[in-house]
C-alpha positions in Angstrom: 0.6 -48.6 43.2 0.4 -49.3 39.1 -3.2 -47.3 39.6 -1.5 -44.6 41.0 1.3 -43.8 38.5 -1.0 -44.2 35.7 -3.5 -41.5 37.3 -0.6 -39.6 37.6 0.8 -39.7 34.3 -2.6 -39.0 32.7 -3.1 -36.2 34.8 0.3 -34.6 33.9 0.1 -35.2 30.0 -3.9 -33.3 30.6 -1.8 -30.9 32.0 0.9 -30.5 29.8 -2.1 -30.7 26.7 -3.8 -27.4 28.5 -0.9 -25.6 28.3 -0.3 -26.0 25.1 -4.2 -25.2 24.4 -2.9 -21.5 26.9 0.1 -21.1 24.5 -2.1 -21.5 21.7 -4.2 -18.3 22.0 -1.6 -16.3 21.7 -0.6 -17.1 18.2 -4.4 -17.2 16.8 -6.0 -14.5 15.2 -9.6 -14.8 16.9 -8.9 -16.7 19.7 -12.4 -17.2 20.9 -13.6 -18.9 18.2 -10.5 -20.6 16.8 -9.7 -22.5 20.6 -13.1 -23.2 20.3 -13.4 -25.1 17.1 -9.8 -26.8 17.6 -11.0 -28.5 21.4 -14.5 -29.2 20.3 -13.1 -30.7 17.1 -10.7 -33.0 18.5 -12.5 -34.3 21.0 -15.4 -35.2 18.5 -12.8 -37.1 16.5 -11.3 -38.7 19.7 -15.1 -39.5 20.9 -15.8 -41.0 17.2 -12.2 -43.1 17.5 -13.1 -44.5 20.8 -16.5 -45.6 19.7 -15.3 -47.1 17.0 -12.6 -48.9 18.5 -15.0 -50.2 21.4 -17.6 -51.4 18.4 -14.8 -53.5 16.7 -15.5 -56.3 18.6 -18.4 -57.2 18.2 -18.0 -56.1 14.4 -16.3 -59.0 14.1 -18.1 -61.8 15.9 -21.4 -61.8 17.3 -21.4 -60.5 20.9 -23.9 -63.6 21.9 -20.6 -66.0 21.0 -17.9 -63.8 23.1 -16.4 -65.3 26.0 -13.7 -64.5 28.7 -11.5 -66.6 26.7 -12.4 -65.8 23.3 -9.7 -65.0 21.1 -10.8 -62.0 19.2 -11.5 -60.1 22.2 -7.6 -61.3 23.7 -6.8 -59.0 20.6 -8.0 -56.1 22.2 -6.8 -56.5 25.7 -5.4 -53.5 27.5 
């Protein structure tokens, strides 16, 4: 069931982030390339966040000495 709201929730805040992308356009001056820029632009920074944040770990201890029960990776638990 906890699967289920949170599929749910993500869908409806995807949602709710189109239509602001659809309310957008009307207030640009070159739609087309402005829309454009701003989606391909943030998802590049989200992409470059993400991969950054899945790195970390083994940043900061070698991956060959990570367990279940290691402590830095406890840290990042979701």
């Amino acid at each position: 069931m906890k699967g289920i709201f949170q599929a749910a929730a993500i869908v409806y805040f995807a949602y709710g982030g189109f239509d602001n992308i659809a309310t957008m356009v009307e207030e640009t001056r070159n739609p087309s390339r402005d829309i454009l820029l701003g989606v391909l632009g943030s998802m590049s920074i989200v992409t470059i966040i993400y991969c950054l944040m899945a790195l970390s770990p083994s940043m900061i201890q070698n991956y060959k000495e990570m367990t279940q029960t290691c402590l830095t990776l406890l840290h990042f638990r979701v």
